[in-house]
C-alpha positions as a Markdown table, in Angstrom:
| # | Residue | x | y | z |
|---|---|---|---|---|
| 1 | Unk | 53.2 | -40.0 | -8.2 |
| 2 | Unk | 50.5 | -43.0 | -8.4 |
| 3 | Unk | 50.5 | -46.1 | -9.7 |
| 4 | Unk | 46.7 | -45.9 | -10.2 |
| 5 | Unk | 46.9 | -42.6 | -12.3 |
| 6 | Unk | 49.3 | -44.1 | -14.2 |
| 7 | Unk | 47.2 | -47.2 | -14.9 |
| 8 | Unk | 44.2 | -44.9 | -16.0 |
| 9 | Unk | 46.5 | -42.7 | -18.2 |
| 10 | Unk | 47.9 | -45.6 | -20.0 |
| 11 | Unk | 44.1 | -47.6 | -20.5 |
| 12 | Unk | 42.8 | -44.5 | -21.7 |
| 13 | Unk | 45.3 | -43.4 | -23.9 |
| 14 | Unk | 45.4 | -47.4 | -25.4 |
| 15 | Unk | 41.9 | -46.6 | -27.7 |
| 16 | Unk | 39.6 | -45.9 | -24.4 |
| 17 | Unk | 40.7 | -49.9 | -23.2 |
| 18 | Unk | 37.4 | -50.5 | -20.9 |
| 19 | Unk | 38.4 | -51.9 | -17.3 |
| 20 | Unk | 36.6 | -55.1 | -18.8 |
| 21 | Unk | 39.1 | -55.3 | -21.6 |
| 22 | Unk | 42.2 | -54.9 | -19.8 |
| 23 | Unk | 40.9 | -57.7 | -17.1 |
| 24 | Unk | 40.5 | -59.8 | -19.9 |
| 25 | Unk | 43.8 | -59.5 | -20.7 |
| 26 | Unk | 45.3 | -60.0 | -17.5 |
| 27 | Unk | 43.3 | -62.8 | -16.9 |
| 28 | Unk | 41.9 | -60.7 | -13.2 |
| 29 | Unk | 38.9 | -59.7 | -12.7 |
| 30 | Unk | 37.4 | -56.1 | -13.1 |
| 31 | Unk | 37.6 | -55.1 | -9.9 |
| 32 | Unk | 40.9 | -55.6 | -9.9 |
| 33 | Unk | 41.6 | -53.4 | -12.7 |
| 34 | Unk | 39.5 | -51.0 | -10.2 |
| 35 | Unk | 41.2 | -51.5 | -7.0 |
| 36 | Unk | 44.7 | -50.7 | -8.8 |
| 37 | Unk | 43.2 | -47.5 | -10.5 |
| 38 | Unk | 42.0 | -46.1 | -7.1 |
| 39 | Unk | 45.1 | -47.3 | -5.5 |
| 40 | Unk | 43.5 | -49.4 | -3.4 |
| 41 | Unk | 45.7 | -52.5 | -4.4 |
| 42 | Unk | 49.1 | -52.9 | -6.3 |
| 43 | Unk | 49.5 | -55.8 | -8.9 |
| 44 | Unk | 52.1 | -59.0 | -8.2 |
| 45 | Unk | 55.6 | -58.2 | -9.9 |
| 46 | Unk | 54.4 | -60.8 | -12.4 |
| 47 | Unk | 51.2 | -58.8 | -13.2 |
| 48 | Unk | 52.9 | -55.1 | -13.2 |
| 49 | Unk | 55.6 | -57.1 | -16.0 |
| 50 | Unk | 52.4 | -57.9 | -18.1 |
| 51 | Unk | 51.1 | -53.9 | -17.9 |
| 52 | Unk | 54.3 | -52.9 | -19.2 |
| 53 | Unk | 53.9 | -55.6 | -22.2 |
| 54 | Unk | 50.3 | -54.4 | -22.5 |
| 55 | Unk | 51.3 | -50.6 | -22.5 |
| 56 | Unk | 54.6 | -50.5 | -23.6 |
| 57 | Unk | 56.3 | -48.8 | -21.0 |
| 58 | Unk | 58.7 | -50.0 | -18.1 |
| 59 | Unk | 58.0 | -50.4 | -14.3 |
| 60 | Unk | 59.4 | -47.1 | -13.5 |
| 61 | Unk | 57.0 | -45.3 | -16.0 |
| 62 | Unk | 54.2 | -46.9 | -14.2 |
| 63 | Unk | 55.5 | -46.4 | -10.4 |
| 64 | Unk | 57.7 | -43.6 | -10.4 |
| 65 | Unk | 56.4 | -41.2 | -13.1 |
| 66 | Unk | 53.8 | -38.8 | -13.0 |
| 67 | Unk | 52.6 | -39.7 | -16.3 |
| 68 | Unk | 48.9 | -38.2 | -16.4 |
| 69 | Unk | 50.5 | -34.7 | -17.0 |
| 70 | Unk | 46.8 | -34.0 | -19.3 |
| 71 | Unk | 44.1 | -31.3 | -18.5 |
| 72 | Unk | 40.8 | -30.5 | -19.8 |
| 73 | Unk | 42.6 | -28.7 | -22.6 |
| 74 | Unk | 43.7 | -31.8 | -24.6 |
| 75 | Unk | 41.3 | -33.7 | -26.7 |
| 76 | Unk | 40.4 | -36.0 | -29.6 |
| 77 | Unk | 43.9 | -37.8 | -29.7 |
| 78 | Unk | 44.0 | -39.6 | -32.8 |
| 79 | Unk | 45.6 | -40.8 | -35.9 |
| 80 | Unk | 45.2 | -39.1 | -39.0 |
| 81 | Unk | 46.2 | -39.6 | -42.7 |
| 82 | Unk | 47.2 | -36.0 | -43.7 |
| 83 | Unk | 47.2 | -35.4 | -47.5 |
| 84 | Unk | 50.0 | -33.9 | -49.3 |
| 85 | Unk | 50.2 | -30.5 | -49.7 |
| 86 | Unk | 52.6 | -27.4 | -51.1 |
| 87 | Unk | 53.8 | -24.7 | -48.8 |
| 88 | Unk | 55.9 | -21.5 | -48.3 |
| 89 | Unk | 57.8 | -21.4 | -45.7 |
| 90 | Unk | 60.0 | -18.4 | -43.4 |
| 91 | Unk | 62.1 | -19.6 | -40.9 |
| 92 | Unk | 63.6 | -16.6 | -37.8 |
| 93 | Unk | 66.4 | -17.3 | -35.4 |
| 94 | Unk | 65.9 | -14.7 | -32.4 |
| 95 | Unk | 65.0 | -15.3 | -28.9 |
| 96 | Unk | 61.5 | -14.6 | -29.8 |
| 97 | Unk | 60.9 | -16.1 | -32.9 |
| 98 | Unk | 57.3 | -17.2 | -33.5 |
| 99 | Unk | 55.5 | -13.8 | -33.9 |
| 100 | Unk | 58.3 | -13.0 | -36.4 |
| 101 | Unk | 58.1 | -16.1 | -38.9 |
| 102 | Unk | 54.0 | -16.2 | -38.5 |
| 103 | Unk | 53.9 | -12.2 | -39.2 |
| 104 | Unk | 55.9 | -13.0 | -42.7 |
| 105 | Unk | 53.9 | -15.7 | -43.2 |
| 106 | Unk | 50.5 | -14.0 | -43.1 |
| 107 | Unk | 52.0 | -11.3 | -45.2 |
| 108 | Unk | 53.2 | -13.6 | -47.8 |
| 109 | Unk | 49.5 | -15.5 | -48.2 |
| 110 | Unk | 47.8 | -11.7 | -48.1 |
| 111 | Unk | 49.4 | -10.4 | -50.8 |
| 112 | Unk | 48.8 | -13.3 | -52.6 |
| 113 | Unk | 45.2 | -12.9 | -52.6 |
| 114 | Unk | 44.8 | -15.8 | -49.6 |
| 115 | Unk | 42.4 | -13.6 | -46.8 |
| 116 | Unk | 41.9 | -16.9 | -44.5 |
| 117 | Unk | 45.4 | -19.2 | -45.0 |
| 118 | Unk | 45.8 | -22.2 | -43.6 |
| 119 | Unk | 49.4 | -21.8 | -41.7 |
| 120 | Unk | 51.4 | -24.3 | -39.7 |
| 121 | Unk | 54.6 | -24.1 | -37.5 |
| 122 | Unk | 57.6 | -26.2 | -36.3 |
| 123 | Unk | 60.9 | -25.8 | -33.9 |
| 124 | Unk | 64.1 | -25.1 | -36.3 |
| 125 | Unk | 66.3 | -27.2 | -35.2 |
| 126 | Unk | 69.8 | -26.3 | -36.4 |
| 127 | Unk | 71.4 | -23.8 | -34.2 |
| 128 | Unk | 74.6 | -23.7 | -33.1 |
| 129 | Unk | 75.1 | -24.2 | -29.4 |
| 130 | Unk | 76.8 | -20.5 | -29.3 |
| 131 | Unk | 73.5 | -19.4 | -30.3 |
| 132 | Unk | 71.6 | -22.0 | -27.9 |
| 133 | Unk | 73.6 | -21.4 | -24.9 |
| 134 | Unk | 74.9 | -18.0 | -25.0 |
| 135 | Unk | 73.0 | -15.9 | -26.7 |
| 136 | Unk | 69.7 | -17.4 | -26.0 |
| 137 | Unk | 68.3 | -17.8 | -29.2 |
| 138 | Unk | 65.7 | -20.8 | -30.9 |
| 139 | Unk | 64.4 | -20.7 | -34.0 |
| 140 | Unk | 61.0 | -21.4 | -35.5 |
| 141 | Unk | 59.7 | -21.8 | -39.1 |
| 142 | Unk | 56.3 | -21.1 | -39.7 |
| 143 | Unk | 54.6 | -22.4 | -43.5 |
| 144 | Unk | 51.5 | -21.4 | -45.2 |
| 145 | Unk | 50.1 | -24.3 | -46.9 |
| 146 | Unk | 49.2 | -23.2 | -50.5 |
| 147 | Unk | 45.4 | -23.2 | -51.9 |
| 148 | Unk | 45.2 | -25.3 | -55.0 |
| 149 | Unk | 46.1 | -23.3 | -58.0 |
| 150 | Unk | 48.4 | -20.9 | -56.3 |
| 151 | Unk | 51.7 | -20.3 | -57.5 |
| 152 | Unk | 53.3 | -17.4 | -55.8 |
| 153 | Unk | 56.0 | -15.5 | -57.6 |
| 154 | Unk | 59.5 | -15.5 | -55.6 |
| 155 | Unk | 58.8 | -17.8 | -53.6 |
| 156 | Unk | 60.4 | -20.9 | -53.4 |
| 157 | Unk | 57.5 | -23.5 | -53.2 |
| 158 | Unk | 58.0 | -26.8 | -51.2 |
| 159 | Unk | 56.1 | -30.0 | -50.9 |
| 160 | Unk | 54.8 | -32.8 | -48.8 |
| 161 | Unk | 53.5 | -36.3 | -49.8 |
| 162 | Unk | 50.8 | -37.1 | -47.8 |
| 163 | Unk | 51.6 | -38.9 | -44.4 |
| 164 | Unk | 50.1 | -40.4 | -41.2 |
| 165 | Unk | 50.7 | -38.5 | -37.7 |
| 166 | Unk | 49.4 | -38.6 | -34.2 |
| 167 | Unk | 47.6 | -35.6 | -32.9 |
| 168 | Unk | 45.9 | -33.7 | -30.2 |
| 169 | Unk | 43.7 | -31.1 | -30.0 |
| 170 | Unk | 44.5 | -28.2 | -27.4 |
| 171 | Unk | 41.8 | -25.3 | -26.4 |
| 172 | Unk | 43.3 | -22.2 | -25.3 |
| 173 | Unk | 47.1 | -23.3 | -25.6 |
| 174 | Unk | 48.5 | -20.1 | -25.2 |
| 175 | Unk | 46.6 | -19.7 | -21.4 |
| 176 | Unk | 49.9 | -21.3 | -20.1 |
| 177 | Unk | 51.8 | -22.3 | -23.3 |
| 178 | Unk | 55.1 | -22.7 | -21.9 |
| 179 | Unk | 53.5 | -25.8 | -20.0 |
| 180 | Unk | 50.0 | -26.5 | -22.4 |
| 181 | Unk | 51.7 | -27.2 | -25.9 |
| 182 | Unk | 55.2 | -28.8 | -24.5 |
| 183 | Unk | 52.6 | -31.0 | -22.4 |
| 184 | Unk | 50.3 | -31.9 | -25.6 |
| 185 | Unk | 53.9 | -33.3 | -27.3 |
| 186 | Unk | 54.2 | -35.4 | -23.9 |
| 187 | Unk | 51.3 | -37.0 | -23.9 |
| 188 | Unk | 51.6 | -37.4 | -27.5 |
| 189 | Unk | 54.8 | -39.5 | -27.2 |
| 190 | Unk | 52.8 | -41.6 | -24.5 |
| 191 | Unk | 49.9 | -41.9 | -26.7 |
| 192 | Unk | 52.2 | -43.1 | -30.1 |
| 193 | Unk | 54.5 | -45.6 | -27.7 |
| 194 | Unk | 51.8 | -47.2 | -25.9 |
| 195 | Unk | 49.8 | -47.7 | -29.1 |
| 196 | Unk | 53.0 | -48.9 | -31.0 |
| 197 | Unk | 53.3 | -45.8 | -33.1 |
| 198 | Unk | 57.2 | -44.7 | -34.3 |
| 199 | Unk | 58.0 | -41.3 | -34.6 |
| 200 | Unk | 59.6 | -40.8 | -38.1 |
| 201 | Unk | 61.8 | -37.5 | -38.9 |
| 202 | Unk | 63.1 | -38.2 | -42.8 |
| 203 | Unk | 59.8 | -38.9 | -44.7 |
| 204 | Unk | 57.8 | -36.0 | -43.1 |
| 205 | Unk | 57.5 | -32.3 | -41.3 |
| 206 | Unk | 57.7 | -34.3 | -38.0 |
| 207 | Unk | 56.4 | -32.4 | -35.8 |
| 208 | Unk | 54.3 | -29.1 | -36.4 |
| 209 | Unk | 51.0 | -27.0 | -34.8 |
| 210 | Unk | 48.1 | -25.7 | -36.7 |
| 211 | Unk | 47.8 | -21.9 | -34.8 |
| 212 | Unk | 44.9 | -20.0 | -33.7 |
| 213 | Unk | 42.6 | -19.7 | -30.4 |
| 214 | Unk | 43.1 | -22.9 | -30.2 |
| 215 | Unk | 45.4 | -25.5 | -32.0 |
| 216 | Unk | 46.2 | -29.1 | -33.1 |
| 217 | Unk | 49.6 | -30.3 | -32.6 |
| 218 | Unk | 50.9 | -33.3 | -35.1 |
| 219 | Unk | 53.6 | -36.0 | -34.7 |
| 220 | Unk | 54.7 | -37.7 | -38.1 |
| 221 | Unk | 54.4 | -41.6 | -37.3 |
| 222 | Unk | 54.0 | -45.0 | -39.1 |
């Protein structure tokens, strides 16, 4: 763990907060900022209270934690207004899910005429902890977001209103996916609480990925 890493992590996840800027705040100098980045120094209690004002997180977060968890695969955090849109959706409960529900999915949009679809995916949720815990199982639902003026047949068509998420770019996720993508959600969470973002789970998809070589992953917020 560092404290200094920490203090990085935080400033740059806060909109790329300069050293200058987070001085300013604290009322220290720049080269204190520095010294505490490089561990060369550790703030006064009183200062390390204003940090977790500034950043929104508690003392243990910034002492204890090893919170700069990112890699050169994450990029271009961000907030982003995402219009509505319609989709269809296939949801598999197995212990390998995901290649099951995307296979359906990409089935569904080519014989509907859609040769490049635009297809996103989410965690399902509601299993039951026999399923879980015994047999192993998770589910995932994958969606292909429907061009404008298509109306499959049998299908049952769903719809988003448009909504604002956090988000993250990942390049090659699925090098080490088992620690890339849950790692993109974690710094994700840190990016949305130390910027005052709320996750929200009633008005929205809240969580999904955009799949491919490489792949965005969205939290719904407000």
């Amino acid at each position: 763990m560092s404290f200094g890493k920490n203090l990085q992590y935080l400033r740059q996840l806060s909109a790329g907060m300069t050293q200058e800027a987070l001085a300013e705040r604290l009322s220290v100098s720049r080269q204190t900022i520095s010294k505490w980045e490089m561990d060369a120094a550790n703030p006064e209690m009183d200062k390390a209270l204003e940090l977790c004002k500034v950043f929104n997180c508690s003392l243990d977060n910034l002492f204890r934690d090893e919170m700069d968890q990112r890699s050169s695969a994450y990029t271009n955090l961000r907030v982003e207004d995402v219009p509505g849109f319609r989709y269809v959706e296939h949801t598999v409960i197995s212990t390998e899910p995901e290649s099951d529900a995307m296979d359906r999915i990409y089935k569904y949009a080519k014989e509907h005429g859609d040769e490049n679809p635009k297809v996103i995916g989410w965690d399902f949720p509601r299993l039951s902890v026999e399923q879980i815990n015994v047999f192993r199982m998770h589910g995932y639902t994958a969606a292909w977001i429907l061009p404008d003026g298509v109306n499959p047949e049998g299908l049952e068509v769903k719809e988003q209103a448009g909504h604002r998420y956090a988000a993250i770019h990942i390049e090659r996720p699925f090098d080490n996916p088992f620690s890339t993508i849950p790692g993109a959600y974690h710094t994700l969470g840190d990016y949305m609480r130390t910027n005052g973002l709320i996750h929200v789970e009633n008005e929205a998809i809240p969580c999904f990925e955009t799949d491919g070589e490489s792949m965005d992953v969205y939290m719904a917020c407000k």
